[in-house]
C-alpha positions as CSV (number, residue, x, y, z in Angstrom):
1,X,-31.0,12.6,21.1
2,X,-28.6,14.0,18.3
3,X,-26.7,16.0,20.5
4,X,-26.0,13.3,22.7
5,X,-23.9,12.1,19.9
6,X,-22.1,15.7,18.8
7,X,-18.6,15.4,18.4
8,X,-17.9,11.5,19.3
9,X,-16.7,11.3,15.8
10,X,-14.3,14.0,16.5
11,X,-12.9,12.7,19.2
12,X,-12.6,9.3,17.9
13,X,-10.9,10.7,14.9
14,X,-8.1,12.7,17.0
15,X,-7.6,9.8,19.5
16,X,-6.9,7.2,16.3
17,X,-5.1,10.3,14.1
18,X,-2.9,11.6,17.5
19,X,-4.1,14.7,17.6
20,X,-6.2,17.6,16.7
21,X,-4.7,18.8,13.6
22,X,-4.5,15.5,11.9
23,X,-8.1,14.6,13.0
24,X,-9.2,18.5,11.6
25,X,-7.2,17.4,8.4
26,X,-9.2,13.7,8.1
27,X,-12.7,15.6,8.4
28,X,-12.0,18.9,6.6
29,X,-12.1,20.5,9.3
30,X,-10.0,23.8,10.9
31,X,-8.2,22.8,14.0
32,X,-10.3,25.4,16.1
33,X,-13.3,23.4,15.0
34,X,-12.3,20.3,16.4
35,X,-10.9,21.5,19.3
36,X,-14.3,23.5,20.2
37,X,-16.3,20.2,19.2
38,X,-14.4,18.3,21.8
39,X,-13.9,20.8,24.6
40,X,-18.4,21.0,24.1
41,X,-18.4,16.7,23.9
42,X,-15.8,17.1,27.8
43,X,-18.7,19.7,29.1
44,X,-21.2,17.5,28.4
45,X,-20.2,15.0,30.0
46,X,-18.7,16.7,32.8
47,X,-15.3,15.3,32.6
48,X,-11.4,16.0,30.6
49,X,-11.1,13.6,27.9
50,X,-7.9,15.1,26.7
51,X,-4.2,15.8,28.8
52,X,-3.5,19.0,26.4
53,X,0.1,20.8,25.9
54,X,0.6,23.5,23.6
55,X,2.1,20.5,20.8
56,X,0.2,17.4,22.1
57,X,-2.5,15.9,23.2
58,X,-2.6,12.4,25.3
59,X,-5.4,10.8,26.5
60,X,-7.0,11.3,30.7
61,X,-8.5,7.6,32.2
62,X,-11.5,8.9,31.4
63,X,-11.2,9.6,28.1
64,X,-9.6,6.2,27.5
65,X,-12.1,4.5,29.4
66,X,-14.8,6.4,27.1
67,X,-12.9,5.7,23.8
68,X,-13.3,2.1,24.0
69,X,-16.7,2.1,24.3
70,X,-17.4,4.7,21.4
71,X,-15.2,2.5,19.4
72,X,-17.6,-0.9,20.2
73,X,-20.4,1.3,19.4
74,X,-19.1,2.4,16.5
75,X,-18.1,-1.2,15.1
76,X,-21.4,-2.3,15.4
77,X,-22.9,0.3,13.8
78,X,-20.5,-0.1,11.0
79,X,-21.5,-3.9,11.5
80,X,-25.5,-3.0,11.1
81,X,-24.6,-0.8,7.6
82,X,-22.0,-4.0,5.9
83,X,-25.6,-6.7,7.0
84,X,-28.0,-4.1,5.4
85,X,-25.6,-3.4,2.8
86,X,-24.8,-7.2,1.7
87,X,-28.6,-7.9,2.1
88,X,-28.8,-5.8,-1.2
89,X,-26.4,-6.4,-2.0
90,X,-25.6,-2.5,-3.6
91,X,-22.1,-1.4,-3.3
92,X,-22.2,1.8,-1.7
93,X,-20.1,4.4,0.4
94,X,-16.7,5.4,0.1
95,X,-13.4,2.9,-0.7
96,X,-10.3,4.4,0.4
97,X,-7.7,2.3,-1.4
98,X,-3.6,2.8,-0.9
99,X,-1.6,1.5,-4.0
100,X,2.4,1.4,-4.1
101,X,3.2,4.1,-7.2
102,X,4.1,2.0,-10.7
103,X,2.2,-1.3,-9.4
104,X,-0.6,0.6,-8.5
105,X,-0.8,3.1,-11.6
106,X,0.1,0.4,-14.1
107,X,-1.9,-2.7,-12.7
108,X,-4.2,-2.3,-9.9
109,X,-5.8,0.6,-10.5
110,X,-7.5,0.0,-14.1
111,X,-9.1,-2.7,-12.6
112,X,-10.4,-0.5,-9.6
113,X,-11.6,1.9,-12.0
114,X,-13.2,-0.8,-14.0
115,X,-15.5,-1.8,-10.4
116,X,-16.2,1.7,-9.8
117,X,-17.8,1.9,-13.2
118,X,-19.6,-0.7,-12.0
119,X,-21.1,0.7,-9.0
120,X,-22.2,3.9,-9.5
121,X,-22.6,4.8,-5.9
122,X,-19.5,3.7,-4.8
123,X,-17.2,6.7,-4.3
124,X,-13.4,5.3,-5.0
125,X,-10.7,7.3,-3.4
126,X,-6.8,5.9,-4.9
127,X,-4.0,7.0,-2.9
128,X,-0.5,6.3,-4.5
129,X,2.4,6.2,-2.5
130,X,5.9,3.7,-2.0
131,X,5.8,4.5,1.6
132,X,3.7,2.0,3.6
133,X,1.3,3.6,5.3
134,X,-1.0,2.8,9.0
135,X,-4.1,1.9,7.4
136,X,-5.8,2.5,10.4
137,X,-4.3,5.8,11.3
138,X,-4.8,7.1,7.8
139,X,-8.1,5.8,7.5
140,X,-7.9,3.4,4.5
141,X,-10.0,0.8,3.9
142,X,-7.7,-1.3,2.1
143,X,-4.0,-1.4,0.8
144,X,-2.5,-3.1,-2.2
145,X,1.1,-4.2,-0.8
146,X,4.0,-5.6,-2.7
147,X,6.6,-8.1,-0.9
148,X,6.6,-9.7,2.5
149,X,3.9,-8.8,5.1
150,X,5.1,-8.3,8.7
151,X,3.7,-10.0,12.0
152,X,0.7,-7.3,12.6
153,X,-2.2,-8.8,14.1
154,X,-4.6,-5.4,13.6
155,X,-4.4,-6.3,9.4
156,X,-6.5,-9.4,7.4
157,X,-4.5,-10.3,3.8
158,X,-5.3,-11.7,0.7
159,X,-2.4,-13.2,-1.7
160,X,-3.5,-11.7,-5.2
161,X,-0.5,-12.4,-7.6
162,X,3.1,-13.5,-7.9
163,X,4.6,-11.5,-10.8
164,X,8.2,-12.8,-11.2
165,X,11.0,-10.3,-11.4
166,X,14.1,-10.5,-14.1
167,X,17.5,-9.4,-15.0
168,X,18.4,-7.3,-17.5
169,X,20.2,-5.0,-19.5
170,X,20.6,-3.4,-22.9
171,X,21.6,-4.6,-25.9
172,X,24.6,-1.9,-26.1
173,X,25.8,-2.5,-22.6
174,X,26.1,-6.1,-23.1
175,X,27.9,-5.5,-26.0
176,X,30.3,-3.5,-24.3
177,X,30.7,-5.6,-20.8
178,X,29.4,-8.9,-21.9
179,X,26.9,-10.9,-19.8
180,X,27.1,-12.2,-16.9
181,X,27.6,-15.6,-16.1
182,X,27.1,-16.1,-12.3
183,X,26.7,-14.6,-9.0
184,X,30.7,-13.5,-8.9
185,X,30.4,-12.0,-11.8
186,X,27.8,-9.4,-10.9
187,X,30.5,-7.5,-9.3
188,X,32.5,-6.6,-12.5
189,X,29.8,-4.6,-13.7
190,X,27.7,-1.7,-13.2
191,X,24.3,-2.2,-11.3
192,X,21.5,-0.1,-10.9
193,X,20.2,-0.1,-7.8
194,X,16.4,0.3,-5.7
195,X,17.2,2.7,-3.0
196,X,15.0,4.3,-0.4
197,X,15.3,6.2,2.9
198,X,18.9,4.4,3.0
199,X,18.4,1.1,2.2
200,X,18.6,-0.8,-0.9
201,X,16.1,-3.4,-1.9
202,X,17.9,-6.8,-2.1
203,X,17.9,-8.7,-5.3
204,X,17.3,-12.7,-5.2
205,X,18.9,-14.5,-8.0
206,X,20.1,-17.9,-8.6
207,X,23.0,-19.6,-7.7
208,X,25.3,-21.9,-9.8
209,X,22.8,-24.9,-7.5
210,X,19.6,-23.0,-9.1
211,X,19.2,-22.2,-5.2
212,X,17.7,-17.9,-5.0
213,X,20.1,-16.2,-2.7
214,X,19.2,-12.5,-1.2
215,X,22.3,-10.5,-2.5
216,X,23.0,-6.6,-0.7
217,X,24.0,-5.2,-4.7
218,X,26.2,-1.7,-3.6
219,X,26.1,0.8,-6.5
220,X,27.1,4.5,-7.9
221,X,23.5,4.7,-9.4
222,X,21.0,4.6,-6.9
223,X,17.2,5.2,-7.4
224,X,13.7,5.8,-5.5
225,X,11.7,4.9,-8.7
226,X,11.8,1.6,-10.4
227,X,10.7,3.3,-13.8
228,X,13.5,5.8,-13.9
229,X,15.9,2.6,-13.0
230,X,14.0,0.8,-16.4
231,X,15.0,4.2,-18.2
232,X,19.1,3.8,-17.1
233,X,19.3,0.2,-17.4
234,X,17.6,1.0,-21.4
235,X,20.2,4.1,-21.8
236,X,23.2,1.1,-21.3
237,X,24.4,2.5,-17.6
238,X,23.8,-1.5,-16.1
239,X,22.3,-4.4,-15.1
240,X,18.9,-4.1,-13.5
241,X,16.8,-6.5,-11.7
242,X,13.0,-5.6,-12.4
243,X,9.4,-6.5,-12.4
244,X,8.9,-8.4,-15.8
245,X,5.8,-6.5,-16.6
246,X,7.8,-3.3,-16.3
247,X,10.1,-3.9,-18.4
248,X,8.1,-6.6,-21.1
249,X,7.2,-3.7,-23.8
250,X,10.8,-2.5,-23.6
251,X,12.0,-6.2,-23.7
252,X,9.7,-6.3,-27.1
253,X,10.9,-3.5,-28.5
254,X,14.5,-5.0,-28.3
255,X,15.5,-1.8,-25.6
256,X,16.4,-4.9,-22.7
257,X,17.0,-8.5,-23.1
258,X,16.5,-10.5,-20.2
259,X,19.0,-12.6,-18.7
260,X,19.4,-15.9,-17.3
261,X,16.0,-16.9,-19.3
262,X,16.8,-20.5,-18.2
263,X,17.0,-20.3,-14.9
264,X,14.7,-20.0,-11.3
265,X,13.4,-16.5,-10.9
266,X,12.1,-15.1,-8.3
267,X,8.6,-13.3,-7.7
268,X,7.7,-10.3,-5.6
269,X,3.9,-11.6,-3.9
270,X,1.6,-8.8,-4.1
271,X,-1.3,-8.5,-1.3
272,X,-4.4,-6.8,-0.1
273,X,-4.5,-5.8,3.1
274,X,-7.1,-4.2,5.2
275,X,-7.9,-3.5,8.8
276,X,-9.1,-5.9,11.1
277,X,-13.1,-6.1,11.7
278,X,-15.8,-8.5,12.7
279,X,-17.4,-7.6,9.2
280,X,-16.0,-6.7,6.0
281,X,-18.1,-4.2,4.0
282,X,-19.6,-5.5,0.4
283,X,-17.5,-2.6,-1.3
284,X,-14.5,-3.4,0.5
285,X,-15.1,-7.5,-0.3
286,X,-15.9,-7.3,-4.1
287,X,-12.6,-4.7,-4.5
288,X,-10.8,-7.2,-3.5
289,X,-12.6,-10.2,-5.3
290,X,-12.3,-8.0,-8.6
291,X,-8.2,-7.5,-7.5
292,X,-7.7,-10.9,-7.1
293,X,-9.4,-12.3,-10.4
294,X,-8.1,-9.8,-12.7
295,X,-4.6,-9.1,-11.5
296,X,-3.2,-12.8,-12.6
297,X,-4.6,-11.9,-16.1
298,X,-2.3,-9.3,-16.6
299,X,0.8,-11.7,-15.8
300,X,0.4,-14.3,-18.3
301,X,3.6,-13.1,-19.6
């Protein structure tokens, strides 16, 4: 009866990676190996599975038509392990979590470490990256995001905080340039900018109405990392528009003061996300739980 099963896995892995070599990277795996398990899985069965080029692979009908049902199979399966799983309610298994970098180091990930200590058979696996990843193609179970969600229909989300962002600069540059007063007056002075794969990440700031308007800030001094930004802004090169809990300890220290104190500010919403399924596993489920209760602690500021 096992071999009837041989190398579905496999080939469910290079349909939803796109291809062999990913699929032999998700299962540790050498290319050859997954090849050779899927060529034995089309002579079983007595039909192609895979359209093969020397750089791609593409699906046949057949191996469509067979994909769907080893996905529905494999969903309820899944769906058998999260009902025996929350009947004893024992976290178990592997968590593959993606966290943006500074967010991720700084707030999210204590707490995960915190529930793994917890759960002793859980196995926690962090991924930190700024790039937003497929959850699905990359085989996470769940992704901390921070700003807007898109339209997808194949992801669930959760709303776990609302950490407000600020404006700031250093003591010595203010000295030197003076504050700012309004909007118009951002453009007398240096800025030091969020900027990735070409595009700069819009700041929202108030208006002389109290109203947030999205402004495109252009710059000399653009950066990929928000901490190295902290670091300029601290070093007197400009005015930076920051998380607040990035910049709080340097704010105490006297390194930034924070501007515009008294007026609207505006909050980046933070969310977990994770892959659309009829049942959520326990481990995935009390991640998020622990996510969503401790994060707002850490914001009181």
């Amino acid at each position: 009866m096992r071999d009837r099963f041989d190398g579905v896995q496999v080939f469910v892995e290079a349909v939803e990676t796109g291809g062999f070599a990913k699929a032999a990277e998700r299962l540790s795996l050498t290319r050859s190996a997954v090849g050779k398990a899927i060529a034995r899985l089309e002579e079983r069965l007595g039909v192609r599975l895979f359209h093969r080029t020397t750089r791609t692979q593409s699906l046949t009908e057949d191996g469509q038509q067979y994909y769907e049902r080893c996905v529905r199979a494999i969903e309820e399966l899944r769906a058998g392990e999260c009902l025996l799983e929350s009947g004893r309610r024992e976290v178990v298994g592997r968590l593959r979590v993606s966290l943006p970098v500074l967010f991720g180091r700084y707030c999210a990930a204590p707490i995960l470490r915190a529930y793994a200590r917890q759960h002793e058979r859980l196995e926690l696996e962090l991924s930190f990256s700024d790039r937003q990843i497929d959850l699905i193609a990359d085989g996470f179970d769940l992704a901390v995001r921070n700003g807007a969600l898109g339209n997808g229909t194949a992801l669930h989300a959760r709303r776990l905080v609302s950490p407000r962002k600020a404006l700031c600069a250093s003591p010595a540059y203010l000295a030197a340039r003076g504050e700012p007063s309004s909007l118009g007056d951002l453009s007398e002075h240096d800025t030091l900018v969020y900027w990735r794969n070409d595009y700069g990440l819009t700041w929202q700031l108030p208006d002389a109405t109290g109203a947030l308007i999205d402004l495109s800030v252009t710059s000399r001094l653009r950066f990929d990392d928000l901490e190295v930004i902290a670091d300029a802004a601290v070093d007197g090169m400009g005015l930076a528009w920051l998380p607040y809990w990035l910049i709080h300890d340097r704010v105490l220290a006297g390194e930034l003061i924070e501007l515009w104190t008294d007026r609207p500010r505006a909050a980046m919403e933070c969310y977990a996300v994770w892959p659309t399924t009829q049942y959520l596993p326990l481990r995935s489920r009390l991640a998020i739980d622990a996510l969503a209760t401790e994060l707002p602690k850490r914001f009181v500021v």
